[in-house]
C-alpha positions in Angstrom: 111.1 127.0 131.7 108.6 124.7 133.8 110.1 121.9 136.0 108.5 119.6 133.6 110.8 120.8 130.5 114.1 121.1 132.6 113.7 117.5 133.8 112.8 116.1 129.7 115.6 118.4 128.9 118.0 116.4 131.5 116.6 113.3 130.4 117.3 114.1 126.6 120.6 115.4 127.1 121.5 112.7 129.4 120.2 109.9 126.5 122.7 112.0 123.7 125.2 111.9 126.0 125.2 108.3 127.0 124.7 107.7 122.9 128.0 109.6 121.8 130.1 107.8 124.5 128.9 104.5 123.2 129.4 105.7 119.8 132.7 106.5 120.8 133.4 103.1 121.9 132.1 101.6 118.8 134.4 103.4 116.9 137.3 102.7 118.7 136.8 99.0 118.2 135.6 99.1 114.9 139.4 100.7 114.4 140.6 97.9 116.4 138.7 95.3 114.1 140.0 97.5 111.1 143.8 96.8 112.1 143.3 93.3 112.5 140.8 93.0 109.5 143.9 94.0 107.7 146.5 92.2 109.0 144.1 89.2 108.3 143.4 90.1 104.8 147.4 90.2 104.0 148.4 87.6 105.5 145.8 85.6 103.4 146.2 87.2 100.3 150.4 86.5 100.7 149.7 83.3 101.4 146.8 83.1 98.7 149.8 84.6 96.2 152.5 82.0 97.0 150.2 79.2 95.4 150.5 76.9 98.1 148.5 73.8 98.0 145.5 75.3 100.1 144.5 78.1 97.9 140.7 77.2 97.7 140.4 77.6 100.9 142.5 80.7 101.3 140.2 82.4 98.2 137.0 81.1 100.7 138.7 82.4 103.9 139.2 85.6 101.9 135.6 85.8 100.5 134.6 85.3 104.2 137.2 87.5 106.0 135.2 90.2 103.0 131.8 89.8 104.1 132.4 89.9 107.9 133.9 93.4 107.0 131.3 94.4 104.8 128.6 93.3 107.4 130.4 95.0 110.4 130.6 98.2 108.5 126.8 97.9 108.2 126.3 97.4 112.0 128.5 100.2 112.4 126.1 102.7 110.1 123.5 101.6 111.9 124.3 102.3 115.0 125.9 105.7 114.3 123.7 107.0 111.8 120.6 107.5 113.7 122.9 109.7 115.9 122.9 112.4 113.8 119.1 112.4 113.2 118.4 112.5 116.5 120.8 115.7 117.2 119.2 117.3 114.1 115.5 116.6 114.4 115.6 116.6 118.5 117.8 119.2 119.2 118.0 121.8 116.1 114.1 121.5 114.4 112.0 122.8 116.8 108.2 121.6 117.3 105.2 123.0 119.2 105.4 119.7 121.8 108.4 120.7 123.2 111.4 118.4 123.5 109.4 114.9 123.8 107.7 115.5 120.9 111.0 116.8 119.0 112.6 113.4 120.5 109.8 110.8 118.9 109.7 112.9 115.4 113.2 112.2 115.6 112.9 108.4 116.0 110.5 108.6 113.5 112.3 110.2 110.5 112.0 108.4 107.4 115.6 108.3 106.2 117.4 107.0 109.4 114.8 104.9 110.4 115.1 103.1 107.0 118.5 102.7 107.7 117.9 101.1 111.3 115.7 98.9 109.4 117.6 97.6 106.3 120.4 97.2 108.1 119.3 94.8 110.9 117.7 93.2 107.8 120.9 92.9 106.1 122.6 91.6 109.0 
């Protein structure tokens, strides 16, 4: 191997790894926001069950504590997702260019890109 490829194959590998570490810590707070997503969601639906006088707003916060759930587990796809595509299409499908082109077709593909995109869309 040149110079030129050990140092693109440095920089790749040091962009995956500093990826999957911040993966990792999205995870662990999406777990995090999971527990207390849950707690939330029973306390309000006890609450919601007792027919207190406030149960419109308890059914809204409900709707609402829903969609911030629904929303974060978008953010979370999209941010994980395109991961996988670029281990796949940088690392395991090899090209001609060598590992800077592997690393743009990878950024490129159609199906994770798409999911970059509708979900910044989305949220």
């Amino acid at each position: 191997m040149t110079p030129e490829e050990v140092a693109e194959l440095s920089n790749f590998g040091l962009e995956l790894y500093l990826d999957l570490v911040q993966n990792i810590c999205t995870l662990i707070l999406f777990g995090i926001y999971c527990l207390a997503f849950c707690i939330a969601l029973y306390t309000y639906w006890w609450s919601y069950l007792q027919r207190s006088s406030a149960a419109g707003a308890k059914k809204i916060m409900i709707c609402v504590l829903l969609g911030t759930f629904v929303l974060m587990l978008v953010l979370l796809v999209s941010g994980v997702v395109p991961i996988s595509g670029l281990v796949k299409y940088g690392l395991v499908v090899t090209l001609p260019g060598g590992i800077l082109e592997q690393t743009m077709a990878a950024n490129t593909q159609p199906v994770y890109y798409d999911i970059m995109i509708w979900s910044s869309n989305i949220i």
